[in-house]
N, C-alpha and C positions, 0 to 999 in steps of 0.2 A: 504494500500500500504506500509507500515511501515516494516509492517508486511515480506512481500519482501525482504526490504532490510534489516533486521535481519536475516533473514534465510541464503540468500548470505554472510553476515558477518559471522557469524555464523559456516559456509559452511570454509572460510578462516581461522577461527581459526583456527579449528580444524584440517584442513592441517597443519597448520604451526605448531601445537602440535605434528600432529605425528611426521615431520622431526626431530622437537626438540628428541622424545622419539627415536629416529630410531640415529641418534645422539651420546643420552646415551647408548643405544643399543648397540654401535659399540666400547666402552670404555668397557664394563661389559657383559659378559654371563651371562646371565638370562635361565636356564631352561625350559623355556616356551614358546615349539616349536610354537602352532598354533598364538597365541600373534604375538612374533617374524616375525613369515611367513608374517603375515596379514601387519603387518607394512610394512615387504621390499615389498609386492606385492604392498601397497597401494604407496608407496612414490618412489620406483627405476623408473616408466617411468618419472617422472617432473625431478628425480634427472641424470638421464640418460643424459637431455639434457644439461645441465650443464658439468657434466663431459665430452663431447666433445669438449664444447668448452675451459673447463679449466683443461685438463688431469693432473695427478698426477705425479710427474717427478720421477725417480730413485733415486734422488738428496735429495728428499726434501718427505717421503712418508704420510707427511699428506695430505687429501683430505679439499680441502677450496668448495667443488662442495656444500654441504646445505646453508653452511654461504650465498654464494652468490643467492642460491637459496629462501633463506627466506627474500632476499634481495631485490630480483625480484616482490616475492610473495607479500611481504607489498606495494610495488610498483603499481602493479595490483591491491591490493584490494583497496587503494586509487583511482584510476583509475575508477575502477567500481563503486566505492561508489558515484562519483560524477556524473558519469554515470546515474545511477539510480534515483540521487536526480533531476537532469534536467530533466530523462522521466518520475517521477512519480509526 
């Protein structure tokens, strides 16, 4: 059963890596369209919902929408980790 909750940890990192690299991504062109693609297909729906609720003003155009999203994300996987340790 350990076993479980590694894979689900596991499964969290490495969301929270792509946001991270999708991130640097948006500081620096990188030539490497399918790379590239893969991340924003993998990361824009989680990142989607965020930016509704914390849109990007005229005023101000950095996007704070991962920060608070990775912010979420640690959240949740705390959430589930304790989750898991109670049903397994």
């Amino acid at each position: 059963m350990a076993t479980v909750i590694r894979i689900v940890m596991v499964a969290f990192q490495v969301y929270s890596w792509l946001i991270i690299v999708r991130i640097l991504l948006s500081w620096v062109h990188i030539p490497l369209y399918q790379i590239t693609t893969f991340i924003y297909d993998m990361t824009e729906p989680y990142l989607k919902i965020f930016r509704k609720i914390l849109p990007v003003s005229p005023n101000m155009p950095l996007d704070f929408s991962p920060v608070i999203a990775l912010l979420v994300l640690q959240l949740l996987q705390n959430v589930v980790y304790r989750l898991l340790i109670q049903l397994l």
